[in-house]
Legacy VTK file of the C-alpha trace (Angstrom):
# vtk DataFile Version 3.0
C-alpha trace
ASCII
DATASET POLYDATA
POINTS 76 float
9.280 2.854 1.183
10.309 1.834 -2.221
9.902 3.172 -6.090
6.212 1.292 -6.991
4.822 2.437 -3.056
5.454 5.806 -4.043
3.857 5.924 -7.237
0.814 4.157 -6.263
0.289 6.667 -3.476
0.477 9.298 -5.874
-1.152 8.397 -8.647
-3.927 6.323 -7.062
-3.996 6.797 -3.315
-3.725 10.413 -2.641
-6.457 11.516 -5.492
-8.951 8.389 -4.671
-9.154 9.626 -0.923
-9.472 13.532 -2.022
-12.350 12.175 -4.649
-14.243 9.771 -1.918
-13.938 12.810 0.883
-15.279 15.259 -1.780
-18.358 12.619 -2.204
-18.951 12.222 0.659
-19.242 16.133 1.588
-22.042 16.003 -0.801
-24.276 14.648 1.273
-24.963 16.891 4.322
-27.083 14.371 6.331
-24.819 11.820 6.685
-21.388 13.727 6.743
-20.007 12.518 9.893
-20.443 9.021 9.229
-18.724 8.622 5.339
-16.003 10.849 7.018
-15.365 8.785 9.743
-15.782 5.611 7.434
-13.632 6.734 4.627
-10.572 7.712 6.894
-10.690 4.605 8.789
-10.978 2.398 5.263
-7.372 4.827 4.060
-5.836 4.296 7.743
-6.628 0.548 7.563
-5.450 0.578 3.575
-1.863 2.626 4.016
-1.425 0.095 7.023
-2.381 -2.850 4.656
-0.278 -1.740 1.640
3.028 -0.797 4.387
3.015 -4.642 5.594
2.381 -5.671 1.788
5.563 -3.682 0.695
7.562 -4.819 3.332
6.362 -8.038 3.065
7.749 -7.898 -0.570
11.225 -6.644 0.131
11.618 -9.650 2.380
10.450 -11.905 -0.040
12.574 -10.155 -2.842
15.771 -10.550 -0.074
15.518 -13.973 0.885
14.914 -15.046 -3.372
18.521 -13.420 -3.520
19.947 -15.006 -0.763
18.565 -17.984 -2.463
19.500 -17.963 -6.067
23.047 -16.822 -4.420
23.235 -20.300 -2.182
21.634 -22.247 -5.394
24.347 -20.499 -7.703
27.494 -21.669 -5.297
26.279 -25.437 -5.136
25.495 -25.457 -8.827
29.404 -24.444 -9.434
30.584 -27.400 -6.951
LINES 1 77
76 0 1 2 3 4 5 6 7 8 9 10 11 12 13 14 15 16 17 18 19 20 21 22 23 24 25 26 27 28 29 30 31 32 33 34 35 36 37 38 39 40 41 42 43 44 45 46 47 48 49 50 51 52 53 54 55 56 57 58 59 60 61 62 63 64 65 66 67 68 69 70 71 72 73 74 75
């Protein structure tokens, strides 16, 4: 996991899933459900955002590899 991962999870992650499960404890009738529903929608968004980052370091790796390559038939 790298630097910006880490900060979004805890400065945006980690207190909007507290916040939505304290919501949803409000309402006593339909507890279950918006319990069930908001921990599948943060499972399904921590999975989303781990291929995202990875995704990006990839990205960020090959662009290196890249420039490098671009760099060393530029000097030719």
């Amino acid at each position: 996991m790298v630097g910006p991962s880490i900060i979004f999870y805890l400065i945006f992650a980690i207190p909007y899933i507290f916040v939505m499960y304290w919501l949803v404890k409000q309402d006593k009738q339909k507890y279950v459900w918006g319990i069930s529903i908001v921990t599948i929608l943060a499972v399904i968004a921590i999975y989303v955002s781990q291929k995202a980052s990875k995704n990006a370091i990839e990205n960020y790796k090959q662009h290196q590899i890249d420039a490098r390559e671009q760099e060393a038939d530029n000097i030719k």
